[in-house]
C-alpha positions in Angstrom: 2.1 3.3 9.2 1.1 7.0 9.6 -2.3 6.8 10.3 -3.8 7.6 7.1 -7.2 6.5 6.3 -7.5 4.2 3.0 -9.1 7.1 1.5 -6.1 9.3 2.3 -3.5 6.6 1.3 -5.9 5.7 -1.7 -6.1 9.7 -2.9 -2.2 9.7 -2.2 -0.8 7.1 -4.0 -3.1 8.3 -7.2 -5.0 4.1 -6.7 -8.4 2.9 -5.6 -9.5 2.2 -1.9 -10.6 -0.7 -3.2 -6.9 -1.7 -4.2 -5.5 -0.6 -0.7 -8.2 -2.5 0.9 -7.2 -6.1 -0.9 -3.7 -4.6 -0.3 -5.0 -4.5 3.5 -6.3 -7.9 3.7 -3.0 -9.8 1.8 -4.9 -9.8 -1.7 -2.4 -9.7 -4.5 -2.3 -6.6 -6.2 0.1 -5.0 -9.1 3.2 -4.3 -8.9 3.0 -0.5 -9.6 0.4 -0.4 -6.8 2.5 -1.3 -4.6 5.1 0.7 -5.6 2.3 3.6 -5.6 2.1 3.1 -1.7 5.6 2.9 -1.0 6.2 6.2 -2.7 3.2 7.7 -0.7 4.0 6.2 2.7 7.6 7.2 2.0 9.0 3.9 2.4 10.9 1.3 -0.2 9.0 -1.3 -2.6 10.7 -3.9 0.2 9.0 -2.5 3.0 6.0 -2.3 1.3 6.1 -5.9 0.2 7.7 -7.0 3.9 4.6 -6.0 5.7 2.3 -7.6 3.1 3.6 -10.7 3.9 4.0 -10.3 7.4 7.6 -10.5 8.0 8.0 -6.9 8.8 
């Protein structure tokens, strides 16, 4: 979305790369992760979500 590494994002959202990268490859992942990387990437839980599933 902006070009952030998963280190970036990861050190951003206060979660693990390991997290973003399962988030990355359509791994389930928690709730308040995800709501970790909207609030980082500036975008709503929904778009967050959206894109995970691949209807964004």
């Amino acid at each position: 979305m902006l070009g952030l590494t998963q280190s970036e994002l990861a050190a951003r959202s206060g979660i693990t790369p390991r997290t973003i990268t399962k988030a990355e490859s359509g791994r389930p992942i928690p709730r308040q992760s995800a709501q970790a990387i909207a609030v980082a990437l500036d975008v709503t839980f929904v778009e967050v979500v959206m894109r995970a599933v691949g209807t964004a």
